[in-house]
C-alpha positions in Angstrom: 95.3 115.2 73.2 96.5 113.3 76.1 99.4 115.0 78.1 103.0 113.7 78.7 102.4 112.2 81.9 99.3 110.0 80.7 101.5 108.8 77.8 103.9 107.7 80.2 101.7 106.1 83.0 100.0 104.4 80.3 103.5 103.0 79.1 104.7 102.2 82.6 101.6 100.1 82.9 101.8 98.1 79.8 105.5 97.2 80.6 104.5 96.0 83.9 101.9 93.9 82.2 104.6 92.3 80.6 106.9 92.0 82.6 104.3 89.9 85.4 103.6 87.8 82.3 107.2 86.9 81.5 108.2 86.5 85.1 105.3 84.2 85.6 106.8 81.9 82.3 110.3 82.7 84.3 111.8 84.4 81.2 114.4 86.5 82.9 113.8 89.4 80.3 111.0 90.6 82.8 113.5 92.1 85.1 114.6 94.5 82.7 111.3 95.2 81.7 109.8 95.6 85.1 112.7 97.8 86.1 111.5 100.4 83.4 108.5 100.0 84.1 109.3 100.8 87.7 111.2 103.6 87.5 108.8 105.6 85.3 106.3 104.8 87.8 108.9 106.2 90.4 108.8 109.6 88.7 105.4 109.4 88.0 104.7 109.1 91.7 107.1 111.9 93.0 105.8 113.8 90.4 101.8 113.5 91.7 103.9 113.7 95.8 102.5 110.0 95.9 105.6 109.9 97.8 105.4 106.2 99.3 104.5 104.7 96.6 107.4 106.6 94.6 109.8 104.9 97.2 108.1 101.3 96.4 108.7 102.1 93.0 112.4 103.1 93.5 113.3 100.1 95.7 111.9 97.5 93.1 113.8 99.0 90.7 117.0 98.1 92.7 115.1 94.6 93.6 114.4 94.1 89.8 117.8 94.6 89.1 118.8 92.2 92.0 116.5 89.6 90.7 117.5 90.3 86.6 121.2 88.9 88.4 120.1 86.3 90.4 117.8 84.6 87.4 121.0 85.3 85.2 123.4 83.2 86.9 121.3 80.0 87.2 118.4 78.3 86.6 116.4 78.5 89.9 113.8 75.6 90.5 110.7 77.0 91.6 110.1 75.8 95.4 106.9 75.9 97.5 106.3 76.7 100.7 102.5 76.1 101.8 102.8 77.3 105.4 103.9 80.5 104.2 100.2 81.4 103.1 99.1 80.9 106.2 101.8 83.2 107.9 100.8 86.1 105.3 97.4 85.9 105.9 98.5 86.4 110.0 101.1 89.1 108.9 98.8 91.3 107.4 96.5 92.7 110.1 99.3 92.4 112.0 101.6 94.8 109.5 98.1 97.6 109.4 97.8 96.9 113.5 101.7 98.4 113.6 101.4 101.0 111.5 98.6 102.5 113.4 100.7 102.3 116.5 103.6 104.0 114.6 101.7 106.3 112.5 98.3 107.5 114.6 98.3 110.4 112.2 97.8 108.6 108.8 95.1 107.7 107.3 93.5 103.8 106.6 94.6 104.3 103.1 98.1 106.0 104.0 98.5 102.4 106.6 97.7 100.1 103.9 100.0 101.6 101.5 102.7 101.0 103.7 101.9 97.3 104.5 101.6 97.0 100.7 105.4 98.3 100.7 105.9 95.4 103.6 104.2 93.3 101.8 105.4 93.8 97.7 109.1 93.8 99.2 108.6 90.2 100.6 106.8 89.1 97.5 109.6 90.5 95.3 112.4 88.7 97.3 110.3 85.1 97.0 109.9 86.4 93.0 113.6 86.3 93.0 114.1 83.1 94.7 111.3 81.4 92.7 109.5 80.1 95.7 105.7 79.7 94.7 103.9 81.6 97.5 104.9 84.9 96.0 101.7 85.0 93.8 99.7 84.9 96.9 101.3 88.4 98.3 101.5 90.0 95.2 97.6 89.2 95.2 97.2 91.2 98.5 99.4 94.0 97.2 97.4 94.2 93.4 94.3 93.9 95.9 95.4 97.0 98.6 96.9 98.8 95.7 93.6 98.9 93.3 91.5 100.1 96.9 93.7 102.8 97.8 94.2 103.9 94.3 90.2 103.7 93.6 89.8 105.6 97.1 92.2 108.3 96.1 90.0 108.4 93.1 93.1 107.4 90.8 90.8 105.6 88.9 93.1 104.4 86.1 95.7 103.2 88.2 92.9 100.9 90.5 92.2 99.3 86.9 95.5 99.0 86.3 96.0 97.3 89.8 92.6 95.0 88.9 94.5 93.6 85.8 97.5 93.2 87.9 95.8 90.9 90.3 94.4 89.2 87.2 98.1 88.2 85.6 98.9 87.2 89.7 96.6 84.6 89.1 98.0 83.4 86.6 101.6 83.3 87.3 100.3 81.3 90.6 98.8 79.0 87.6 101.6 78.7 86.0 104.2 77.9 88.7 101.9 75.5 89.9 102.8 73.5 87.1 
């Protein structure tokens, strides 16, 4: 019989589907969607002391709400920004360089949680503003997420993050259109 908790991450995780799905067809429904889905994984994650990732889930709670606002109050054009890639792609070793510096004490898969809570808010503020190159750094974030979660042996949760990367590509597909 499966417990309380797997009921819920299992829930948490098929709202997030949905929600990537409907904010890569910009339906503005997502938001509300993603911000349940958040915040069960928020009290999933203090609940296991997966404590950084309970603070990612907390903040895009408040940035789902943001973004349920913004997309509410006009229709946004989606914009692209191609030099933006290549920034990201510097960013990123650059982001795991600083928190070895700052944090000597964690652990490779402790530093690339946290430049995957660098990275996801950045991607979430471009979701918002509809410019195209979020796709790419929610690809990097689905991408650190499933290794530190298949490393941790939270084996569901890497799948989870797998098919996440998945429905990235195609909301890049889709704005590109």
């Amino acid at each position: 019989m499966p417990t309380i908790l797997f009921l819920l991450e299992l829930l948490a995780s098929l709202l997030g589907v949905v929600y990537i799905i409907l904010i890569a067809r910009k339906n503005v429904f997502g938001w509300p969607i993603g911000i349940v889905s958040c915040a069960i994984f928020a009290g999933l994650c203090f609940e296991s002391d997966l404590v950084i990732q309970g603070i990612i889930q907390v903040v895009n709670v408040g940035m789902g709400v943001w973004g349920w606002l913004q997309w509410q109050k006009r229709v946004i054009p989606v914009k692209s920004i191609p030099k933006l890639r290549i920034i990201f792609l510097a960013a990123l070793p650059a982001c795991y360089v600083v928190t070895m510096a700052c944090f000597p004490w964690l652990d490779w898969s402790a530093r690339l949680d946290q430049v995957a809570l660098i990275f996801s808010l950045v991607a979430t503020l471009l979701t918002v503003r509809m410019i195209q190159q979020n796709w790419v750094l929610w690809l990097v974030v689905n991408g650190i997420t499933a290794i530190t979660a298949f490393s941790n042996e939270l084996y569901f949760y890497a799948g989870l993050s797998i098919v996440y990367f998945g429905v990235s590509l195609y909301g890049m597909y889709k704005w590109k259109k």
